[in-house]
C-alpha positions as CSV (number, residue, x, y, z in Angstrom):
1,X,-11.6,13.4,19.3
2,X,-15.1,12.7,17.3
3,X,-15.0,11.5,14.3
4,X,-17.4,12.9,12.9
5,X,-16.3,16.4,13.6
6,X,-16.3,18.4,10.9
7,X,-12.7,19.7,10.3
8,X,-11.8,23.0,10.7
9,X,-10.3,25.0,7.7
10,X,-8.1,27.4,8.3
11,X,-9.0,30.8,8.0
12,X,-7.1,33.5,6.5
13,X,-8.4,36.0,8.9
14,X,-6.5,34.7,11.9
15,X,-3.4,36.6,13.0
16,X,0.1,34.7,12.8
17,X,3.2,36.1,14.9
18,X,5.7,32.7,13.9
19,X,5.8,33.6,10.1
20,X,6.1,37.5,9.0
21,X,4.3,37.6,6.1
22,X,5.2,40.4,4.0
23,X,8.6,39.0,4.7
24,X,7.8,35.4,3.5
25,X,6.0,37.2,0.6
26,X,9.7,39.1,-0.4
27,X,11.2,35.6,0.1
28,X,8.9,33.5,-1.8
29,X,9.3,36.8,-4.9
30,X,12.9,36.9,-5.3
31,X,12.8,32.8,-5.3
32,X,10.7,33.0,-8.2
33,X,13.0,35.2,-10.3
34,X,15.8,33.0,-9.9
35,X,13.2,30.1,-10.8
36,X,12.8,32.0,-14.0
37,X,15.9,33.1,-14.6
38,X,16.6,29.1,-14.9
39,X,14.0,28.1,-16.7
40,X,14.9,30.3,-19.6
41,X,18.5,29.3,-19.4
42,X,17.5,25.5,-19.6
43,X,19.0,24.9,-16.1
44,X,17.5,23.0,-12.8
45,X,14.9,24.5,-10.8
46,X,16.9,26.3,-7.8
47,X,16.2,25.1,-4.3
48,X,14.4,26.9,-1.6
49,X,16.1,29.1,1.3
50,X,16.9,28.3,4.7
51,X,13.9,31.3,5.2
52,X,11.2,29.7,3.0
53,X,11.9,26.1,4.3
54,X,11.9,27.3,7.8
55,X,8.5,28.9,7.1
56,X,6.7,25.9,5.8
57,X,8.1,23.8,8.7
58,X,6.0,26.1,11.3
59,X,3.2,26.7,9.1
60,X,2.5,22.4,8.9
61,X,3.6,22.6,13.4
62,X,1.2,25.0,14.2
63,X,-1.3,23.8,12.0
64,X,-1.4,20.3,13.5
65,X,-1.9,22.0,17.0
66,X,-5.2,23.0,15.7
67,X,-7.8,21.1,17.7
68,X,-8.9,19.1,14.6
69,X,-5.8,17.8,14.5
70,X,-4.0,17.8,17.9
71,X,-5.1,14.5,18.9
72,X,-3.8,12.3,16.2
73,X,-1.1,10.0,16.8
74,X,0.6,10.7,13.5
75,X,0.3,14.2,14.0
76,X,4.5,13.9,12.9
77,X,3.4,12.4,9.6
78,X,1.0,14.9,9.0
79,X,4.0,17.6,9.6
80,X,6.3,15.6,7.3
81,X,3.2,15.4,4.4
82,X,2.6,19.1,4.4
83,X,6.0,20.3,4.8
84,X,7.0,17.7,1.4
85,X,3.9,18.7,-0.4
86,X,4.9,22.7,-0.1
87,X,8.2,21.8,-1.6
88,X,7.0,20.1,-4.2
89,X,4.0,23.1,-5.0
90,X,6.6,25.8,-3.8
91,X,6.8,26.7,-7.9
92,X,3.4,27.2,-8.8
93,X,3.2,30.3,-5.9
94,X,2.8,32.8,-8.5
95,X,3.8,36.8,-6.8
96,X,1.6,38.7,-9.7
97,X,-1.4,36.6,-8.8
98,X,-1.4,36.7,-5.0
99,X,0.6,38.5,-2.1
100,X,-0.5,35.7,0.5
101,X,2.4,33.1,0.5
102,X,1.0,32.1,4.5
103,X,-2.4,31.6,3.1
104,X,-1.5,29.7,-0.1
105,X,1.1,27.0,1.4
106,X,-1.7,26.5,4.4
107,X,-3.8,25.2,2.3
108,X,-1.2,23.1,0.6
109,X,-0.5,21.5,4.4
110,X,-4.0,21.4,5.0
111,X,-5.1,19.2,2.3
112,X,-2.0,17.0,2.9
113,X,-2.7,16.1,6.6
114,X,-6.2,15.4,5.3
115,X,-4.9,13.0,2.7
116,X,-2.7,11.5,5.2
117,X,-5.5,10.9,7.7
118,X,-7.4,9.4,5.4
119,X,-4.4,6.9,4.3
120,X,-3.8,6.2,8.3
121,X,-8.0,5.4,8.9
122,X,-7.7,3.0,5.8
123,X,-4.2,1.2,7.2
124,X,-6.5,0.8,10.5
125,X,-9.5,-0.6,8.4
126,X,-7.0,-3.3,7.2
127,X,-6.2,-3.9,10.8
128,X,-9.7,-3.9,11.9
129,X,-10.7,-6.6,9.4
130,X,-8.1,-9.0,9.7
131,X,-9.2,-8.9,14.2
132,X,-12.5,-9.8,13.0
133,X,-11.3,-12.5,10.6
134,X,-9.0,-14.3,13.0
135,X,-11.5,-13.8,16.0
136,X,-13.6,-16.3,15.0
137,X,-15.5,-16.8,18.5
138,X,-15.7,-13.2,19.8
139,X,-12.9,-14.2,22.8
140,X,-10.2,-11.6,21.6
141,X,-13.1,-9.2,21.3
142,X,-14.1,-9.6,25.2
143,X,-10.5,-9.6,25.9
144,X,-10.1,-6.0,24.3
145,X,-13.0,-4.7,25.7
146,X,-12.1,-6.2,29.4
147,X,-8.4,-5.3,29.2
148,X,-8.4,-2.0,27.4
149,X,-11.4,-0.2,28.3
150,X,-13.3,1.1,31.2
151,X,-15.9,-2.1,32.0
152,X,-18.8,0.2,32.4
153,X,-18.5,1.5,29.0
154,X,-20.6,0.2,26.6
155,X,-18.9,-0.5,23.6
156,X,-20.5,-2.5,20.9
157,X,-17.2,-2.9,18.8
158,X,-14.3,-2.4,20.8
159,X,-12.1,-3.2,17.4
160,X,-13.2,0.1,16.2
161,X,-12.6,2.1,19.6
162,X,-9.1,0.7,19.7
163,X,-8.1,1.1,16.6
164,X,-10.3,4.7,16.2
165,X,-12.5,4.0,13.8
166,X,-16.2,5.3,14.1
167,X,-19.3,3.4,12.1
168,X,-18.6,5.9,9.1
169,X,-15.2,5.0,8.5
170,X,-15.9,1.7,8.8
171,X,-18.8,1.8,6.2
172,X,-16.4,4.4,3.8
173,X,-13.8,1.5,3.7
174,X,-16.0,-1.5,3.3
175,X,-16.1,-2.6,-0.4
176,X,-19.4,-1.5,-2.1
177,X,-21.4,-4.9,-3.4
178,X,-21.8,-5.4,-7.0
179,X,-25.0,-6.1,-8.3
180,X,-25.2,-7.9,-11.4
181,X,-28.3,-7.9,-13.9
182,X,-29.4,-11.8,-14.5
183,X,-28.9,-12.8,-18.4
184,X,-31.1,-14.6,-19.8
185,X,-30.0,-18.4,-20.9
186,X,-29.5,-18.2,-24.7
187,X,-32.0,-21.6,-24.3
188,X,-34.7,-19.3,-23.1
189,X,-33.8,-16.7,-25.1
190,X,-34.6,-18.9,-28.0
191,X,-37.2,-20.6,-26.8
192,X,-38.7,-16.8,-26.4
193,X,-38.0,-16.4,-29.9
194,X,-40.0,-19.4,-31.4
195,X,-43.1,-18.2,-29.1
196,X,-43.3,-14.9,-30.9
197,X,-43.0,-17.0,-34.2
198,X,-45.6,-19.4,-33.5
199,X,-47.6,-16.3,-32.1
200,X,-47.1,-14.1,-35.7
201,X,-48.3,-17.7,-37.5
202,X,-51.4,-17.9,-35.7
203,X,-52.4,-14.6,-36.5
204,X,-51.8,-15.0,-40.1
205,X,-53.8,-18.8,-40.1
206,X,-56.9,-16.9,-38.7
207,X,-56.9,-14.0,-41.0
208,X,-57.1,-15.9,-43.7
């Protein structure tokens, strides 16, 4: 998988036939009631249904199928991420303002598998520079490159191959450089000081 593909987001356009919507919808409305009914009475929040949970669970499977996706090796974390973050957002689905539940808790698992990619590429940066840091000579480098990889490749940094990480990540991750305004000595800021003095006196000894 590149990269540097842009990700797909899901549409809303494109047909399901794992989760029934309008039935989701009735599932996701009466769950709310009972959400209110214990809000008002000071009691805990109810738990989902068997129905709803079972709904999120294929929503964040057949999401990760998605070609975007497909090829990760967490692709399990990803499910476990979206399917945790649509339990804990499950509340805020709100039945007057949309009639969508499929659309609303995809985007929910979208966002979380792109959160958890993200986490995974910066767990690989760590990786990445602690090979460089202990490969001192390049020799574990050749041996990854000779060992893991077809010998006619051409990889310039078979760290980053290995570990999937293109030049953008790698750059993304790497700690910005700060740059720092030189100060001026308080010596030569005095010294400055005097010179402008000296300069004002002058003025005034040839004016007269």
């Amino acid at each position: 998988m590149d990269e540097n593909e842009k990700v797909e987001k899901p549409s809303e356009k494109k047909a399901n036939h794992y989760v029934d919507n309008k039935q989701f919808f009735q599932a996701m409305k009466e769950w709310k009631i009972e959400v209110k009914e214990a809000e008002d009475s000071g009691e805990d929040r109810p738990p989902i249904n068997n129905y709803i949970g079972d709904c999120f669970v294929k929503i964040a499977e057949h999401l990760s199928y998605r070609p975007n996706f497909i090829n990760y090796p967490f692709r399990d974390e990803m499910i476990g991420d979206g399917v945790e973050n649509c339990l804990m957002y499950a509340h805020n689905f709100d039945p007057e303002k949309s009639t969508n539940p499929f659309s609303y808790f995809t985007q929910i698992i979208y966002y979380a598998f792109l959160r958890r990619i993200q986490k995974e590429k910066k767990q690989n940066y760590i990786k990445y520079k602690m090979m460089e840091l202990t490969d001192v000579d390049g020799t574990h480098k050749n041996w990854y490159k000779e060992n893991y990889f077809d010998t006619s490749e051409d990889i310039k940094d078979p760290y980053a191959k290995l570990l999937n990480l293109s030049e953008t990540d790698i750059e993304n991750f790497t700690p910005k450089k700060k740059t720092t305004k030189k100060r001026k000595s308080k010596k030569k800021a005095a010294g400055n000081t005097l010179d402008f003095l000296m300069e004002d006196k002058n003025e005034d000894s040839t004016n007269k």
